[in-house]
C-alpha positions in Angstrom: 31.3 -41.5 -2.3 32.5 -39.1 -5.0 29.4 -40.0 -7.2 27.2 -39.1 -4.5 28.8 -36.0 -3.2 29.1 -34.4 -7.3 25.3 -36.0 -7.7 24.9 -33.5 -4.6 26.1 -30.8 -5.5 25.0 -30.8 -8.8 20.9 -30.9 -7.8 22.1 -27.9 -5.5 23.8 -25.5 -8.1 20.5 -26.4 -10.1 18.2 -25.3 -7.3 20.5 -22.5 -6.5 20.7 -21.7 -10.3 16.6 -22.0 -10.3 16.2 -19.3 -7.9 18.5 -17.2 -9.1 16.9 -16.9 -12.4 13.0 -16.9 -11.4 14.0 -15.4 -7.8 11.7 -16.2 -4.7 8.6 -14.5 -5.0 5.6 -15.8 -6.1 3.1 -14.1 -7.8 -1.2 -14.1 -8.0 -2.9 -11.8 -10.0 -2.3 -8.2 -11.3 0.8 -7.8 -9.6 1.7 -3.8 -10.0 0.0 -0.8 -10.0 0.3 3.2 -10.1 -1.5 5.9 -7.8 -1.8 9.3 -9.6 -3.8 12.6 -8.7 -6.3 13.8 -10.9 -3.7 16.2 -12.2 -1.5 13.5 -13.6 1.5 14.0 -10.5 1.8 10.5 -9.1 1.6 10.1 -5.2 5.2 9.9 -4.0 4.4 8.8 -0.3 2.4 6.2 1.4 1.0 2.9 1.7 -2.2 1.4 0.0 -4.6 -1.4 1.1 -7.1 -3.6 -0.9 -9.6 -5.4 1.2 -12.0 -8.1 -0.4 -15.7 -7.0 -0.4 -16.6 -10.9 -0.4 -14.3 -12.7 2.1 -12.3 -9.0 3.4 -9.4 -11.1 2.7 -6.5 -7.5 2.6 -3.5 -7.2 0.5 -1.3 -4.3 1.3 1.6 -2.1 -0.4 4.1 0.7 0.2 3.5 3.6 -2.7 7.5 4.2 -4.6 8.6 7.9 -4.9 6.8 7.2 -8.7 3.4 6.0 -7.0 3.6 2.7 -8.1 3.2 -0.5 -5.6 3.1 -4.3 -5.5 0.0 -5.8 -3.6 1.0 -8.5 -1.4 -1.2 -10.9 0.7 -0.2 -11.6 4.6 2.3 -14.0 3.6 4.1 -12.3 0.6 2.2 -13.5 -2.6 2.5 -10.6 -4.7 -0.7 -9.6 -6.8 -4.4 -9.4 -6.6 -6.3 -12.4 -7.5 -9.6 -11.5 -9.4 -12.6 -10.1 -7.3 -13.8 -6.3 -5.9 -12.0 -4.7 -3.6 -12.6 -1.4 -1.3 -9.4 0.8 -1.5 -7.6 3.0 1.8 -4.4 5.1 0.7 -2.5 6.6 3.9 0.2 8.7 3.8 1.9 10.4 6.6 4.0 13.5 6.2 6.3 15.0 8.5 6.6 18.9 7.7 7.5 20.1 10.6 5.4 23.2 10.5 6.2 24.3 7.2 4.1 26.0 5.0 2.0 24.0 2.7 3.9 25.6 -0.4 7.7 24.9 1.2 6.3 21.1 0.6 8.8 18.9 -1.2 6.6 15.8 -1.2 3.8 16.4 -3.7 -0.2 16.6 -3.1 -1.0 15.5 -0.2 -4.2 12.4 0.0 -7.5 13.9 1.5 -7.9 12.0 4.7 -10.9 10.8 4.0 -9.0 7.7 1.6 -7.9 6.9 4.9 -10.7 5.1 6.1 -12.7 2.3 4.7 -15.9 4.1 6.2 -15.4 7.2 4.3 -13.1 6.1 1.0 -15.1 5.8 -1.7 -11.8 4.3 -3.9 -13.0 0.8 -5.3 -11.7 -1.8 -8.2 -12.8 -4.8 -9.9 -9.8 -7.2 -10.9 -11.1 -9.6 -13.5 -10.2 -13.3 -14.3 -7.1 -13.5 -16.3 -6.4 -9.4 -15.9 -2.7 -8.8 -16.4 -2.6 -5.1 -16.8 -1.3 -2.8 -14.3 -4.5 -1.5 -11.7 -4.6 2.6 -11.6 -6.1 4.7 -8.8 -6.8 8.2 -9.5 -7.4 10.2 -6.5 -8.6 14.3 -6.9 -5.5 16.8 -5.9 -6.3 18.3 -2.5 -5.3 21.9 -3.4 
């Protein structure tokens, strides 16, 4: 009985000890990337979609205070497995009236990057790509 109960615990700590070193997620692709305007700020708001031109498979991302994201597919996979993708950004800001120059949260996205129908933002991830994907969208002044 005590053979079996240490045999026990020992494949636990090991599994336990697994995960703890190579944690839970799994990863598929290029797994990070940066949003930046044209004038080298990064976005510091918003979330960002990648749909699949071939099978419109989508994986999605919140946008960091840096404007850099993690692509995820609907079940958590982290990255974005090699194909072309049409590219949406949305942000919403809250102002509350202000003044466009009493702003604290940077540019803010042209709405049109909103909309799949009127976004023109596009990428190609290639087989075996490991480097980080950057979208540079223009400054709406």
């Amino acid at each position: 009985m005590i053979k079996t109960i240490t045999r026990r615990s020992s494949l636990s700590l090991l599994i336990a000890l697994h995960l703890a070193v190579t944690g839970c997620t799994r990863y598929s692709g290029v797994a990070t990337g940066h949003v930046r305007f044209d004038d080298e700020s990064p976005l510091t708001s918003g979330a960002i979609e990648f749909r699949n031109v071939l099978d419109g498979s989508c994986f999605t991302s919140r946008i960091n205070s840096e404007g850099f994201f993690q692509p995820a597919n609907l079940i958590g996979t982290i990255g974005l497995p090699a194909g072309t993708y049409d590219v949406v950004i949305v942000q919403i800001v809250l102002t509350e009236d202000l003044a466009k120059k009493d702003h604290s949260h940077g540019h803010t996205v042209p709405r049109r990057y909103a909309d799949y129908h009127s976004s023109d933002l596009a990428i190609t991830v290639l087989d075996h790509q490991t480097n980080s994907i950057e979208i540079i969208i223009p400054a709406d002044l």
